[in-house]
FIFIVO-13111 format. One record per residue (C-alpha): residue number from 0; residue in one letter; chain; x, y, z. Coordinates in nm, 2 decimals. Example, Ala and Ser with C-alpha at 12.3 -4.5 7.8 and 13.67 -1.06 7.14 Angstrom:
2
0/A/A/1.23/-0.45/0.78
1/S/A/1.37/-0.11/0.71
END
This chain:
284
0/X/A/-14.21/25.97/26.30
1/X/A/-13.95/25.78/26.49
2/X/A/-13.73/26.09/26.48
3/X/A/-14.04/26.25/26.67
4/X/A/-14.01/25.95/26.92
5/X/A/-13.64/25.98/27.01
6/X/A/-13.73/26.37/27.06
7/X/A/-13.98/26.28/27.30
8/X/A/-13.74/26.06/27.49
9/X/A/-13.50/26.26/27.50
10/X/A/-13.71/26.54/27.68
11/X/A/-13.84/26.33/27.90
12/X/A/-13.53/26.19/28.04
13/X/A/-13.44/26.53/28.11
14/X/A/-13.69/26.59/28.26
15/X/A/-13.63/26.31/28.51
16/X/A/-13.28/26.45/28.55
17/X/A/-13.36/26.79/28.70
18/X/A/-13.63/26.63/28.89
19/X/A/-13.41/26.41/29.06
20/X/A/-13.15/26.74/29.10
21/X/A/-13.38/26.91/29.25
22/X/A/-13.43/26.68/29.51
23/X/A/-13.09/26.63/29.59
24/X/A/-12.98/26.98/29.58
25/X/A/-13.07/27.11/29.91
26/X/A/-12.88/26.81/30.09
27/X/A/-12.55/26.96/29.88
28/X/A/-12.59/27.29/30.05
29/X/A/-12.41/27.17/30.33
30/X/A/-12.12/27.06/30.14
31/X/A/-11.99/27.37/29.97
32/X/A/-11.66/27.42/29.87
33/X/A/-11.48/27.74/29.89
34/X/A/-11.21/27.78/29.58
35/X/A/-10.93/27.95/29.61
36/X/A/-10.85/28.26/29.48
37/X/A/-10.64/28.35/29.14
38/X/A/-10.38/28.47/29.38
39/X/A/-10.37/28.22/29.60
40/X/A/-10.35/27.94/29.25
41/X/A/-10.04/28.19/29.11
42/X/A/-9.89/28.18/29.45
43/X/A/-9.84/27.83/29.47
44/X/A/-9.79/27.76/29.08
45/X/A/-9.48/27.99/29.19
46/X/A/-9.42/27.82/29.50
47/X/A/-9.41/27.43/29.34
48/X/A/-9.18/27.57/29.04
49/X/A/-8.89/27.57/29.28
50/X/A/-8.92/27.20/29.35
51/X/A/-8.88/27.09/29.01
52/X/A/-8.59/27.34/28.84
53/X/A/-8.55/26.98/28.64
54/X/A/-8.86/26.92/28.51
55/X/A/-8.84/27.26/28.37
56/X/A/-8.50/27.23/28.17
57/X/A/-8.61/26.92/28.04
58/X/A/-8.90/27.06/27.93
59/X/A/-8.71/27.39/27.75
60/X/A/-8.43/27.11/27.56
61/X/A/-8.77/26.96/27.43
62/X/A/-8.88/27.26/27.32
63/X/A/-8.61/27.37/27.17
64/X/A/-8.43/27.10/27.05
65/X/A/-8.00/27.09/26.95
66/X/A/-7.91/27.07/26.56
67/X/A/-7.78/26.76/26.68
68/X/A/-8.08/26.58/26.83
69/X/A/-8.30/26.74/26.51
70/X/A/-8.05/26.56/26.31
71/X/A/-8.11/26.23/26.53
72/X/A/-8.48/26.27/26.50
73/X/A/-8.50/26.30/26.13
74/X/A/-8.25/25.99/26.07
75/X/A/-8.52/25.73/26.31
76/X/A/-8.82/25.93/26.10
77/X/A/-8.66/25.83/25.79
78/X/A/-8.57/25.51/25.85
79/X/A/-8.94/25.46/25.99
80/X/A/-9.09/25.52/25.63
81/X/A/-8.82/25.34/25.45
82/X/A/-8.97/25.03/25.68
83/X/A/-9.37/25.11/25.53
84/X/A/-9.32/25.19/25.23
85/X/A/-9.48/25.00/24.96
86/X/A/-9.31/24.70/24.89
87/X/A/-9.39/24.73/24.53
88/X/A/-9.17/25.08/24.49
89/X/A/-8.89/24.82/24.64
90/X/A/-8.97/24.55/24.37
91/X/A/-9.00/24.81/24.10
92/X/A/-8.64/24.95/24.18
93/X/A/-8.51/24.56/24.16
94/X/A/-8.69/24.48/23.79
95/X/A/-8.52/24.79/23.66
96/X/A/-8.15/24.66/23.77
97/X/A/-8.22/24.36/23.62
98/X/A/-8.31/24.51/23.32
99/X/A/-8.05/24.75/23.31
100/X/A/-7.83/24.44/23.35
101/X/A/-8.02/24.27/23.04
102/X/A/-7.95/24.59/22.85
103/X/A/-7.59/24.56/22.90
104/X/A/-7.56/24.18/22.70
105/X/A/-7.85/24.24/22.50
106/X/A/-7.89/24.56/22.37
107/X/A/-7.85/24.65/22.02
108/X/A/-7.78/25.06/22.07
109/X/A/-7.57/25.19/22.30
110/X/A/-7.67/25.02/22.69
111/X/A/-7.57/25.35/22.85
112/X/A/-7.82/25.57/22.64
113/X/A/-8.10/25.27/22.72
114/X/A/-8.02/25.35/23.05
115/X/A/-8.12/25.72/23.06
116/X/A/-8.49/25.57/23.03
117/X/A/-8.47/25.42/23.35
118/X/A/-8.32/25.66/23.60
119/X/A/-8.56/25.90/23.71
120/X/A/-8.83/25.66/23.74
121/X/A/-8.78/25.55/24.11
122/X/A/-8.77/25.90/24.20
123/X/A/-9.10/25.97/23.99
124/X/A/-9.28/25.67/24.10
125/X/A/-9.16/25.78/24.47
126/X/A/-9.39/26.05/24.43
127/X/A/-9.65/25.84/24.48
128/X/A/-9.55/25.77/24.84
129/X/A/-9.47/26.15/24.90
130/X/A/-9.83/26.27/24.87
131/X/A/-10.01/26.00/24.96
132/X/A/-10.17/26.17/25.26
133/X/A/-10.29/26.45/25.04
134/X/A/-10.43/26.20/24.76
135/X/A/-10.63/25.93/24.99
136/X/A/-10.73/26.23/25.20
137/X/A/-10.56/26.10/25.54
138/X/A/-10.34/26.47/25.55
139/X/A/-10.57/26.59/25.84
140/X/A/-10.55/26.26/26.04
141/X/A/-10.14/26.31/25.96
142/X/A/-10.18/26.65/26.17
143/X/A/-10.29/26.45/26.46
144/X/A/-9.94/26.30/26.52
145/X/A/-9.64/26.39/26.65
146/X/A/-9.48/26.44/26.28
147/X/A/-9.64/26.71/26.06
148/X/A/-9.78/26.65/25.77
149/X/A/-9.50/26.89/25.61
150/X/A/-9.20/26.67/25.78
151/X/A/-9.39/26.34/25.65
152/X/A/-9.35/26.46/25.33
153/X/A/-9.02/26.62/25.34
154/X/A/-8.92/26.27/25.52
155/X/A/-9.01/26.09/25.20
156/X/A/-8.91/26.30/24.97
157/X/A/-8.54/26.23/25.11
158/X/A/-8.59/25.87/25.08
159/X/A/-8.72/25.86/24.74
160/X/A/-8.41/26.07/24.63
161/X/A/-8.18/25.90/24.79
162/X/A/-8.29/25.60/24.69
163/X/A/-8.25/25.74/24.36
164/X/A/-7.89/25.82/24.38
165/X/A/-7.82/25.49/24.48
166/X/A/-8.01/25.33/24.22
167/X/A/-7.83/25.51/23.95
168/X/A/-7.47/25.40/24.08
169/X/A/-7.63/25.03/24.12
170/X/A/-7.76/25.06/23.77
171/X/A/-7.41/25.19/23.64
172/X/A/-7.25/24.87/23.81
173/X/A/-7.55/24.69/23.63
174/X/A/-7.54/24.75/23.25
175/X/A/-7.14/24.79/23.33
176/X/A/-7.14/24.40/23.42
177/X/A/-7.40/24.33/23.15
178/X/A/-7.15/24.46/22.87
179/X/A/-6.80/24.33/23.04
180/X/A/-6.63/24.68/23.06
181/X/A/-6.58/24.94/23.29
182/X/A/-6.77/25.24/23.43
183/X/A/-6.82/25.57/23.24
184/X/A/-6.79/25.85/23.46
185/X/A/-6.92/26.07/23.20
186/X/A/-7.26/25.84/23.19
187/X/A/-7.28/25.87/23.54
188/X/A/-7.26/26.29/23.52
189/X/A/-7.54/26.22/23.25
190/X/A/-7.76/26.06/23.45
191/X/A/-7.72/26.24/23.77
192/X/A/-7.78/26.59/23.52
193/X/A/-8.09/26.45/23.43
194/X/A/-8.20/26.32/23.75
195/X/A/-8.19/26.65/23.89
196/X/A/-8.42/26.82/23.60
197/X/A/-8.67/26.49/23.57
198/X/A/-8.69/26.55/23.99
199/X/A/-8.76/26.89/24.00
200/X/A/-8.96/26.93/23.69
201/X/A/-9.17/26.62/23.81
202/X/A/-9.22/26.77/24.18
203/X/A/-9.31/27.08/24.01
204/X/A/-9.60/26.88/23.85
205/X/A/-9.69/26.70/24.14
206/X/A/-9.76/27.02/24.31
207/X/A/-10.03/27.10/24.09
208/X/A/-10.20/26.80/24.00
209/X/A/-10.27/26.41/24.21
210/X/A/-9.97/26.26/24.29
211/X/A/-10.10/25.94/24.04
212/X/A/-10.23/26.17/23.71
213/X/A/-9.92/26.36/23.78
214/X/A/-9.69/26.01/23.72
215/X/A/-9.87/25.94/23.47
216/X/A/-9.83/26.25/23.30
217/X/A/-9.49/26.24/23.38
218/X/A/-9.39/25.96/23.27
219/X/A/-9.54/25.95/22.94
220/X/A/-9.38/26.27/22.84
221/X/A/-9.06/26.15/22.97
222/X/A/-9.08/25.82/22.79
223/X/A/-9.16/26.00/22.49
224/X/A/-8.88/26.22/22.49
225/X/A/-8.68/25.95/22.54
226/X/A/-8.80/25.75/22.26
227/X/A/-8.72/26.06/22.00
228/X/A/-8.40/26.07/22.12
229/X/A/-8.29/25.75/22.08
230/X/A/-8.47/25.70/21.77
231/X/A/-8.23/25.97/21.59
232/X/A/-7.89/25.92/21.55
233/X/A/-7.79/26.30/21.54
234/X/A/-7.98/26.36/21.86
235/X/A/-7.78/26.03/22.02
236/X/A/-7.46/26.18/21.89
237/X/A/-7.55/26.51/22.05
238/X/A/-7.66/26.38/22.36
239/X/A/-7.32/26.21/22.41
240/X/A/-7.12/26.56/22.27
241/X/A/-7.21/26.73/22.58
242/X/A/-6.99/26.85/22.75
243/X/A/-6.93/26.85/23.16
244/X/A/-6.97/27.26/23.20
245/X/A/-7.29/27.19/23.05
246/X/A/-7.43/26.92/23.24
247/X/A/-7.31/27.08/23.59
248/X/A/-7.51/27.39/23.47
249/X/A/-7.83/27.14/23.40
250/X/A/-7.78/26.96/23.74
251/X/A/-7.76/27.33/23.95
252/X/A/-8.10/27.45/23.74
253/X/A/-8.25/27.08/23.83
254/X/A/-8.14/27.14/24.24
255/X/A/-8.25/27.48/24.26
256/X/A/-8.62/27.40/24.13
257/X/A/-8.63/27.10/24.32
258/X/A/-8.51/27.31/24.64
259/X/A/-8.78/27.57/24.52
260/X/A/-9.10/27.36/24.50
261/X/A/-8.97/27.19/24.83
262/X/A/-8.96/27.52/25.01
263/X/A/-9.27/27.59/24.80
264/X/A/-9.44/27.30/24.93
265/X/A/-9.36/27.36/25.31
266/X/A/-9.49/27.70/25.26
267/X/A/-9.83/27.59/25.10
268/X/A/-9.92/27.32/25.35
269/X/A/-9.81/27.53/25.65
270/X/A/-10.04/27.78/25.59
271/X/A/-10.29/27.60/25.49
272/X/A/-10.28/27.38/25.82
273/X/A/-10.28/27.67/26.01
274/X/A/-10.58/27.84/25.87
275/X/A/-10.77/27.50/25.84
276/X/A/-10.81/27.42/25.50
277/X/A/-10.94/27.14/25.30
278/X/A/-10.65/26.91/25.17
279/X/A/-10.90/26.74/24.90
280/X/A/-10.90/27.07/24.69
281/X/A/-10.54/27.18/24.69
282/X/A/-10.44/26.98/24.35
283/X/A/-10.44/27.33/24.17
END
């Protein structure tokens, strides 16, 4: 009934509307304006273009842009979302180098095996941050901005691997201080081995599935692993008889499929952004 009503309002204020145009329209008559003609617009488009030989370049550098100035660009972009992230990724980063630093006095295994546990997990929790537009469904309001969607999340991805990198030299210098001796370099090409795999097999994942079931996923299988391994001797003895050939050849296979879904993802999301799609579906 009242839908009926606003119907009924509706039309009859249109009604006023073309009653009142009506009356007016003969006065307008006498006002008509004469346009100008497609020539006479391209003429003078060509005309002003001479005036403004400036205006022009700068607009072309915009356009196309140096690899210098791209470079600049994506330095302020990342150092924009190292400034929002969520300051619990921050906190989380902090509890594990204490921890890692408890491990070294307290431990009763081997500190630098203990540590294995903790080093991809910034990186996998980082995820979190990378696809948060996609998973709270804000990817098409992230389209709206100067940044794509696909540079937002290339932009964090950085950031969460880099901070990564860092953490595991900080948590070297950690469980190192913890225990009173010196760095292993060897631990270090470890950790960095398996950071590379846990990275690009956890991205991998994250591709397919929510960015939070795919942590958790993650995480529990990687803890898991983990726990067998350090529960066996003979797999802690084999873990520390590999040998560096070895772990280079882990850490290339790791790069490659990280470098793989990355290019992967930029492909998906491009394509999908340009043919409109629905972001809330594409977790398969």
């Amino acid at each position: 009934m009242k839908r009926t009503e606003n119907q009924d309002k509706k039309k009859h204020t249109t009604e006023f509307e073309m009653e009142e145009f009506n009356e007016i329209a003969p006065y307008l008559d006498q006002y008509a304006v004469e346009f100008p003609s497609e020539m006479e617009i391209d003429q003078t488009i060509r005309t002003l273009e001479a005036y403004m030989p400036g205006q022009v370049d700068q607009m072309n550098e915009h356009l196309q842009p140096s690899p210098g100035r791209a470079f600049i660009e994506l330095l302020q972009v990342v150092r924009g979302e190292v400034a929002i992230f969520h300051r619990s990724y921050w906190v989380i980063c902090a509890l594990l180098l204490i921890i890692g630093f408890w491990l070294g006095g307290h431990s009763k295994i081997d500190p630098y095996m203990s540590g294995i546990v903790m080093v991809p997990v910034p990186f996998i929790l980082g995820l979190l941050e990378v696809f948060k537009g996609r998973d709270q469904g804000l990817m098409e309001m992230e389209l709206t901005c100067k940044i794509t969607s696909q540079q937002l999340m290339l932009t964090r991805l950085i950031v969460v691997l880099s901070a990564n990198m860092a953490f595991v030299l900080l948590l070297m210098l950690a469980i190192s201080g913890g225990t009173g001796g010196s760095i292993s370099w060897s631990v270090i090409a470890l950790w960095y081995a398996q950071l590379m795999v846990a990275a690009g097999a956890s991205l991998w994942l994250a591709m397919r599935v929510r960015g939070g079931t795919a942590v958790s996923l993650f995480l529990v299988g990687w803890f898991g692993l983990i726990w067998l391994i350090l529960s066996d001797p003979r797999f802690i003895s084999l873990v520390h008889s590999i040998q560096t050939p070895v772990l280079i050849v882990l850490a290339i296979c790791g790069i490659l499929l990280l470098i793989s879904q990355i290019r992967q993802m930029s492909r998906k999301y491009t394509s999908q952004t340009e043919r409109g799609y629905s972001f809330d579906i594409d977790h398969g």
